[in-house]
N, C-alpha and C positions, 0 to 999 in steps of 0.2 A: 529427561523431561523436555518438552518438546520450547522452542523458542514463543515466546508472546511476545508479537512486535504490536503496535498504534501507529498509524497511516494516520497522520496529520494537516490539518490547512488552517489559515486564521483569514479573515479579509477584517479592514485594518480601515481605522479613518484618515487614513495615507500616510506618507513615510516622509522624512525616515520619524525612528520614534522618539530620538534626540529633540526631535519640536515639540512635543507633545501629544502626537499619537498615540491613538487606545484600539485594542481592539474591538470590532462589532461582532466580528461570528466566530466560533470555532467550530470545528468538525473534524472528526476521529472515529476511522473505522478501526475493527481487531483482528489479526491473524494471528493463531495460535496454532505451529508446527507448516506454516507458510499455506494455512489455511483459513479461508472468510469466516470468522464464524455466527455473526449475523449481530455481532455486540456494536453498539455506535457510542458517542456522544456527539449531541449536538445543543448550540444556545446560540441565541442572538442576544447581542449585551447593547446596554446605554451605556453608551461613552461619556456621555457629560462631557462634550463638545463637538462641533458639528463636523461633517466628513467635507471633504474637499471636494470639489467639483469633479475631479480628474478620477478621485476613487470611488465614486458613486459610479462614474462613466463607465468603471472596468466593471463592479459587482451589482449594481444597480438597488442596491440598498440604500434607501433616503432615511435624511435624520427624522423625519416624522414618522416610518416602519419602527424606527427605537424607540419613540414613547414609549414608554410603559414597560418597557423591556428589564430584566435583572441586570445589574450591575457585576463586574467581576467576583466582588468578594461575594456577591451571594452564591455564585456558584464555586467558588476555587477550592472550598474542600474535595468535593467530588469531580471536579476535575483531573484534582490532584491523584484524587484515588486511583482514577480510572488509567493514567500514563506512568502510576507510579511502579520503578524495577522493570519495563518496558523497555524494547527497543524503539523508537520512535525514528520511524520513517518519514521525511521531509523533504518537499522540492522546494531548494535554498535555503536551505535549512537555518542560516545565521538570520534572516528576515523574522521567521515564524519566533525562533528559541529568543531572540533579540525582543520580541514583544512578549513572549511567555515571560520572560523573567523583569522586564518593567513592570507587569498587573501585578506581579508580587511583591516586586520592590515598595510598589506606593500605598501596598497592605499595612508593609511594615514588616514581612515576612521573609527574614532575611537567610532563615534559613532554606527556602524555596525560590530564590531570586537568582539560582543558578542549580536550572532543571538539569544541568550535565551531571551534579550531584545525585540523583535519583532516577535517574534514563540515559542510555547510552543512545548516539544519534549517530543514524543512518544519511544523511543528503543524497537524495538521488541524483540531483542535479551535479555534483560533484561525480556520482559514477558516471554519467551520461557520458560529460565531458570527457574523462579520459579511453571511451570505450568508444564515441566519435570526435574526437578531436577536431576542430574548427567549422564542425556542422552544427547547426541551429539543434537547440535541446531543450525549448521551450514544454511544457505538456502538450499542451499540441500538438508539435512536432514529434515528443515520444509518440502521443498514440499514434499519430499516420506511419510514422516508422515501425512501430511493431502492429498492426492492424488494429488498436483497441478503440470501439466505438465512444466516439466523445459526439455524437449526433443532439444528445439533448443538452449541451453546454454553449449557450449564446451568450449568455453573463457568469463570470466565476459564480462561485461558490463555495463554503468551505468544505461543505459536508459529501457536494456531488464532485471539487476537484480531489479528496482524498480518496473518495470509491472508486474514481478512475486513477488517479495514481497507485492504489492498491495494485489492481490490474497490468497497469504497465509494469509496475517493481516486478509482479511475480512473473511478467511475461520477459523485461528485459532479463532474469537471472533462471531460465529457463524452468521458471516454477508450472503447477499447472491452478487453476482458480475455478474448474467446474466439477471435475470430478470429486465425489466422496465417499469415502471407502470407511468413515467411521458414524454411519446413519444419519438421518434426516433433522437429527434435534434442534427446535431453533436459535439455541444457543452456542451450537454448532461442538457442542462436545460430545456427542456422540449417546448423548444418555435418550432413553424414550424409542429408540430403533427396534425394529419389529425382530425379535431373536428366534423367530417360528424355523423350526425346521423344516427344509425346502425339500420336494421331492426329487427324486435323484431318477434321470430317467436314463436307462440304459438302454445303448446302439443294439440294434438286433447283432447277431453272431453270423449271419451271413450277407451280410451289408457288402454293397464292392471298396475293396480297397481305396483310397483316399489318391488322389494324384499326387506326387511329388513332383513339384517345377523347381529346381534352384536356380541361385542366382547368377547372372551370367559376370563376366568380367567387367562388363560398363555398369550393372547392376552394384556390385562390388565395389567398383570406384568409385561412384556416387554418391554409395551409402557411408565409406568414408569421409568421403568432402564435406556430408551432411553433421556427420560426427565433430567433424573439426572446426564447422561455422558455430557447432553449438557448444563445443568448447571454448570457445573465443569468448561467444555472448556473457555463457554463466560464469568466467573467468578459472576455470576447471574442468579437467575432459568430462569428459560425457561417461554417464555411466558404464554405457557398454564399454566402452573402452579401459575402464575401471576394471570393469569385472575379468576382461581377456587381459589386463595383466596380471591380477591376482593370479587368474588359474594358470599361468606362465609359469610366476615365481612359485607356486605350487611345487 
């Protein structure tokens, strides 16, 4: 059965949450088999107390946008629902889990006040570091490091930093994020794909033969080098290199 991970973010009426900090937004995307599949959650929540100057300045969420907004417990059932048996993907992940488990704590819900109980956690920011050690590994800095456009991200967010952490996770651990090879559905399970059988069209029989170019020696070494950077990345060779030792020990 394929992995169900939740790509996570919270923005927070600032930290830490020993002061009494609550959060404002959360935002969770879903990959199911290191795939989008187009499931989210998202809310903007009343804190019942106002944000601090400095964490308005980062996510630009004013306490007058929360008016009116639901409170934790209105939604924590289905939040719960939504990350529960999940692996949860998180950059800094003790910030985010550190607030998930206070809104429950001050439920009263003690049995949900330590989500490590009910989801296994990913930190990206922990892989970052020991895969660059002593370089900056901010999100930011992931996407410019692995090319992932963050062009519409002027003020956090929770919902648009885990779609783009989404992206960087599958791109740092050499996932791929566009292709889909189980149909269009938009719940991304594959159900609703057009199952029409496709015509099959056959090469004429006097066609010229196809060229064969192989590869040369620097061809060869390159394409190893390339093998081995992306060994590195995903922390596990590379397929190909997978499959040429199988048929080895074959």
């Amino acid at each position: 059965m394929a992995t169900r991970s939740v790509v996570l973010d919270t923005e927070t009426t600032g930290m830490p949450v020993t002061d009494g900090h609550r959060i404002i937004e959360i935002g969770c995307v879903e990959l199911i088999g290191r795939r989008l599949t187009g499931r989210h959650f998202h809310v903007y929540l009343q804190p019942d107390r106002e944000s601090d100057e400095g964490a308005i300045g980062v996510h630009g969420i004013t306490n007058e946008f929360l008016v009116g907004k639901p409170r934790f417990a209105e939604v924590a059932d289905e939040f719960f629902e939504f990350i529960k048996g999940a692996q949860l993907i998180i950059h800094n992940a003790a910030f985010d889990v550190g607030f998930i488990n206070n809104e429950f704590a001050l439920m009263g819900q003690q049995d949900r006040a330590d989500i490590t109980q009910h989801c296994t956690i990913l930190d990206t920011l922990m892989m970052a570091r020991e895969r660059h050690p002593g370089q900056r590994n901010s999100l930011d800095a992931l996407c410019k490091r692995y090319g992932v456009d963050n062009s519409g991200r002027e003020l956090h967010g929770a919902l648009l930093d885990s779609e783009i952490l989404a992206d960087v996770y599958l791109t740092m651990t050499g996932g791929q994020t566009s292709l889909s090879l189980a149909g269009n559905a938009s719940d991304g399970s594959g159900e609703g794909a057009d199952n029409s059988a496709i015509e099959i069209r056959r090469l004429p029989a006097d066609r010229q033969p196809t060229r064969i170019i192989r590869a040369s020696e620097d061809d060869l070494a390159s394409h190893a080098a390339r093998l081995e950077v992306i060994g590195k990345s995903a922390g596990a060779p590379a397929l190909w290199v997978q499959l040429a030792e199988a048929e080895a020990q074959a």
